[in-house]
N, C-alpha and C positions, 0 to 999 in steps of 0.2 A: 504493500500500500504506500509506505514512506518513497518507493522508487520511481512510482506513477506520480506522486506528489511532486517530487523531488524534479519528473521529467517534464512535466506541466508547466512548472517555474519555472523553467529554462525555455521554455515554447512561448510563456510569456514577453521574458526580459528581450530573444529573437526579435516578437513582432513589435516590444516598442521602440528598441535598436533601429531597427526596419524603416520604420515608422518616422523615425528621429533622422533617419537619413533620406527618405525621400523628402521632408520639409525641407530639407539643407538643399538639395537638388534643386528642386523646386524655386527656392528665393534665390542661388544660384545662378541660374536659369533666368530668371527676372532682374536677378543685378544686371549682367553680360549687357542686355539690351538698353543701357545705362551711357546717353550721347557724352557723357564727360571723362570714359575711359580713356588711359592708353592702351596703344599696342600691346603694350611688355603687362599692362594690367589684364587684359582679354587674357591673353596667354595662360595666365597663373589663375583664371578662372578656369578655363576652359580644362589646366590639367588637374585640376580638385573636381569637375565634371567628370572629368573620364576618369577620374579613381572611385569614384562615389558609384559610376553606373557598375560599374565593374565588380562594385561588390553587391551591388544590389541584380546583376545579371543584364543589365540593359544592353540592347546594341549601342555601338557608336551612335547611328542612326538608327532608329526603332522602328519610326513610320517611314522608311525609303523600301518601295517596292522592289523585292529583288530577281531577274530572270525566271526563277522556279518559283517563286510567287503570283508572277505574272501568266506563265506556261500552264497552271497549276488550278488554275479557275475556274469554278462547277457553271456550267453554263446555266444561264439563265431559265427557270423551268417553272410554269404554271399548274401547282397540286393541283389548283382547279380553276376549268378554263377563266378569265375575267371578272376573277374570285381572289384566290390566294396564290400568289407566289410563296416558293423555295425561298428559304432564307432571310424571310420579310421581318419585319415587325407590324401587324396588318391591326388595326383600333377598327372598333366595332361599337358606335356609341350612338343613346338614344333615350327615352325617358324611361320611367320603370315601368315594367311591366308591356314593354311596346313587343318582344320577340327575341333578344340576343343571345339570351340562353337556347332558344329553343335552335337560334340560327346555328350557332356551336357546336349544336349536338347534331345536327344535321351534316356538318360540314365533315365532325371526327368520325361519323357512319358512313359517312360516301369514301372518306379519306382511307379508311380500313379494310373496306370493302375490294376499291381498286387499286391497291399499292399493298402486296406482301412484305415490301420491306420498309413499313414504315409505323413507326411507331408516337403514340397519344399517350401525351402526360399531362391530365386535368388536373388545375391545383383549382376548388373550388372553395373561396372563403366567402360564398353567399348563400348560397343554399342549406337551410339542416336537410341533416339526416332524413327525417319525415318526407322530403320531397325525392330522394333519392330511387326509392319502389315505383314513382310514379314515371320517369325517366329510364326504368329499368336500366341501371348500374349494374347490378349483378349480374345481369344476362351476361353483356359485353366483357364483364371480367373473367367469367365464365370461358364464354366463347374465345378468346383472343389471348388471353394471360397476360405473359411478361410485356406483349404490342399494348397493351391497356392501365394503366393504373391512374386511379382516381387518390387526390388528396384533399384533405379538409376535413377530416376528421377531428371534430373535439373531444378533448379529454378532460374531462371536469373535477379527475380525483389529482390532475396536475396545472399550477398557475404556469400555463405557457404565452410567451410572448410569438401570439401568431404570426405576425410580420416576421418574426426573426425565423421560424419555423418555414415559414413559406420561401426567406430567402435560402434558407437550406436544402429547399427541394428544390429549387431553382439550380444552383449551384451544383446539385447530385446530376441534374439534366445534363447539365455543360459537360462533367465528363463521364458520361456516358457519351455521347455524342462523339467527344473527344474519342475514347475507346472506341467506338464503331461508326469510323467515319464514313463506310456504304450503307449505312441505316438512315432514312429518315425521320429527325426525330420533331414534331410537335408540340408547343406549349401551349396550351390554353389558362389563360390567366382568369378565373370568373369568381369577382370584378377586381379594376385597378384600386379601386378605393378602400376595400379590404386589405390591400396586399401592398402597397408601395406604402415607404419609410412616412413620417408626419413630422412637420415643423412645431415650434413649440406652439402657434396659434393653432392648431389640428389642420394643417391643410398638407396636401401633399408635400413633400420633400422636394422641389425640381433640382435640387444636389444630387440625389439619385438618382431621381427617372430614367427609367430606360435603362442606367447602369448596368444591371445584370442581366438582362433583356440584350444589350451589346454585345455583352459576351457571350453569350448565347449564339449569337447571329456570326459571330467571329470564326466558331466553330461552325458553322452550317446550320445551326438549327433555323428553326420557325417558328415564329409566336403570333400566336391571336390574342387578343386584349380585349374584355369588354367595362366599357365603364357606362356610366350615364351623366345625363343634362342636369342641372340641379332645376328648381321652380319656375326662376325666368328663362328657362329654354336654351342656356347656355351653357359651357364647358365646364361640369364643378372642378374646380381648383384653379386650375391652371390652364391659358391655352397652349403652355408647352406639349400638353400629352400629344395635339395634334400636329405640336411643330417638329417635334422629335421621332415622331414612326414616321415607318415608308409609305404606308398607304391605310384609309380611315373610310369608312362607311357610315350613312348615317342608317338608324333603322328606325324603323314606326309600322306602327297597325294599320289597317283598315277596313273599317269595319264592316262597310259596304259588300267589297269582294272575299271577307272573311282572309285576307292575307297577310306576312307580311313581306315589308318593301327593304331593301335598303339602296341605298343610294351615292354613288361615289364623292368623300368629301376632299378627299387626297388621294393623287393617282402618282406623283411622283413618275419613277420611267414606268410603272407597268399601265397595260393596257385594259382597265376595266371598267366592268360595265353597269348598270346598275339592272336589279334582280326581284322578284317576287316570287313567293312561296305559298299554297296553298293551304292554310289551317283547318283543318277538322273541328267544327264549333262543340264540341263534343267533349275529345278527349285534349283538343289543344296541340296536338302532333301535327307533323308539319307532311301534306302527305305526298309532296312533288312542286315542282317548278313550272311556273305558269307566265304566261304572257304580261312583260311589266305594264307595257302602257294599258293595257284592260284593269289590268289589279289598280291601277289608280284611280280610272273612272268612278265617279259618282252610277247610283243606281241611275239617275237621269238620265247622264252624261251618255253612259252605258248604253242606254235605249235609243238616241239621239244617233250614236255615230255608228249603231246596226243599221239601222234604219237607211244613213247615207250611204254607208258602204256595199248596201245591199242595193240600190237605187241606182249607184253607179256602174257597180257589175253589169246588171238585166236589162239596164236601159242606157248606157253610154254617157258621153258628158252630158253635163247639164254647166248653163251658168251659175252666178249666184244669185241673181232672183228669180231662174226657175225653181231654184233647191229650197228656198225661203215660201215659194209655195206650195210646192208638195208637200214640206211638213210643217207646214203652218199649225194645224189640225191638231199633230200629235204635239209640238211643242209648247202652244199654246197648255193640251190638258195637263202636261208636265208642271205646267207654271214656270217655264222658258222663254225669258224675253227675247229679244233680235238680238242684243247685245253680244247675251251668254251665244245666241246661237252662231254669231258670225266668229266668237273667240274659240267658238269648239271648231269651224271651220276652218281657223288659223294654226289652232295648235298642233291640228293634227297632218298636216300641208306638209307633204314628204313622209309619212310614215305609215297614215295608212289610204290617205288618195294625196294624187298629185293635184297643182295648180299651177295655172299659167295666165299667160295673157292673151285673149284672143281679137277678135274683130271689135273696135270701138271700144280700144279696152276695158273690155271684161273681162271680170273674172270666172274662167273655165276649170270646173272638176271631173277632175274623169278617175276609174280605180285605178289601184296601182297594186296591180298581178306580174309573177312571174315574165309572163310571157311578153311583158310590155318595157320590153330592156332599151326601146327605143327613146322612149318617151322622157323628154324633158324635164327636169325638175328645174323649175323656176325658186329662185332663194326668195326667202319669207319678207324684204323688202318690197314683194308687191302688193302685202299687207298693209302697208302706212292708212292706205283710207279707206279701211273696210268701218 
């Protein structure tokens, strides 16, 4: 016991030695940059630099790309399509209760399903226990083993500091990953405001952010993040969460199409797109991927641009105040003024019929099918005076 003790203290006095010498570096580092130097004084910094890195393991250069660093680069790969890149740090944020959870769980089932070699580390510090059965956990840990493990487990017979706990599973991620650099490994963080560090007024840490999350990413990993909006509709803490990942979605309900949406808030280099998911009003489960611009339609809305698009198919163009009086009838019962009706005619101009300008300019709608690859899309500048 007294030799564990004894080798403890000495793991101690290391990291504050350590510790004491990266401050030295550090201000070091910040003299050098000091316009009142000499020559001969740069020098005699720069060789207490290189004794300092040296014991602390640093390169000369640390951050200079080296050939085999360069040769050595996992190319660029989307886990899923206009969704989640390899290697991301990818935020996922929206009010409570709008879908993030449900999105996450949808994402680590598709992700397990098409990739043998990849493995889901859910650190979840939102959810109890109790919800757990309802998301069926045990199945997937079941089915999948060592590709699956769920954390957030409390323990009430011990005062744990969950943040510190959390950052230890994080940390356990990093090498693993490390250890199995053809595995792909997964974080799923649910949520950040559970799990990152807190300043003394209780708000997120932005000295950390991300910190561990980096190194994650250093090795190859992947993290999903979900946080949410605080009351006024904006970013609780900090708008660094979305300044510092690579790529951010907003999400929301709707209740209309029973879906939900999310929406790209940050694309940084990747290519993505925004998405809607089908909810089962029932059980809440998410039961497949559904057409975004429908799932945002109002029930109205919905009725409104069937009605044109099926108008345009079976009967070809029409101007715009032929189409204002064919559904006059139905728009009116709607309780749809012209307004809404020429703004649904605008919004939807390139995606799901075309517009142009025709004879005594008019505006001409005609659908837009496959087979009509010829057809012109005129840009929404010829909207100005509808």
């Amino acid at each position: 016991m007294n030799d564990i003790l004894s080798e403890i203290s000495k793991i101690k006095d290391k990291s504050k030695f350590m510790d004491k010498l990266e401050n030295e570096l550090n201000e070091l580092r910040e003299l050098k940059t000091k316009w009142f130097l000499s020559e001969e004084e740069k020098r005699t910094i720069n060789s207490k630099i290189g004794e300092i890195q040296s014991q602390l393991g640093i390169p000369v250069n640390p951050i200079e790309y080296s050939i085999f660093d360069l040769k050595n680069v996992t190319a660029k790969e989307m886990l899923l399509e206009k969704l989640l890149a390899r290697g991301s740090i990818t935020l996922f944020i929206g009010h409570t209760g709008c879908g993030k959870t449900k999105i996450a769980h949808h994402i680590f089932k598709n992700l397990l399903i098409s990739k043998s070699n990849l493995y889901i580390r859910y650190l979840d510090m939102d959810n109890p226990v109790e919800n757990l059965n309802s998301f069926k956990i045990d199945i997937y840990k079941e089915n999948y083993g060592e590709r699956f493990k769920y954390y957030g487990k409390r323990n009430h017979n011990l005062d744990l500091n969950m943040v510190n706990e959390a950052e230890n599973v994080i940390l356990s991620i990093v090498e693993e990953q490390l250890a199995n650099p053809k595995r792909i490994y997964v974080l799923v963080e649910d949520n950040l405001k559970n799990i990152a560090r807190k300043n003394r007024k209780g708000f997120i840490d932005t000295n950390y952010l991300w910190k561990l999350e980096k190194r994650f990413q250093a090795v190859g990993g992947t993290t999903i993040v979900l946080h949410h909006f605080n009351k006024s509709g904006i970013y609780a803490d900090s708008s660094d969460i979305l300044n510092f990942c690579d790529a951010a979605f907003n999400v929301s309900f709707n209740e209309n199409s029973s879906s939900i949406i999310i929406e790209p808030e940050k694309q940084s280099r990747y290519a993505l797109e925004s998405k809607a998911f089908k909810v089962n009003k029932e059980t809440r489960e998410i039961t497949g991927e559904i057409e975004y611009i429908s799932a945002k339609m109002s029930v109205e809305e919905s009725k409104i641009v069937k009605i044109i698009k099926d108008l345009l198919i079976d009967c070809g163009e029409f101007n715009q105040g032929e189409l204002e009086k064919e559904i006059k009838l139905v728009r009116t019962s709607l309780g749809m003024g012209e307004k809404k009706f020429r703004t649904i005619l605008k919004k939807y101009s390139g995606t799901i019929w075309h517009c142009y300008r025709g004879e005594n300019n008019a505006l001409i709608f005609t659908a837009k099918v496959d087979d009509m690859q010829n057809l012109q899309n005129k840009p929404n500048s010829y909207f100005k005076d509808i």
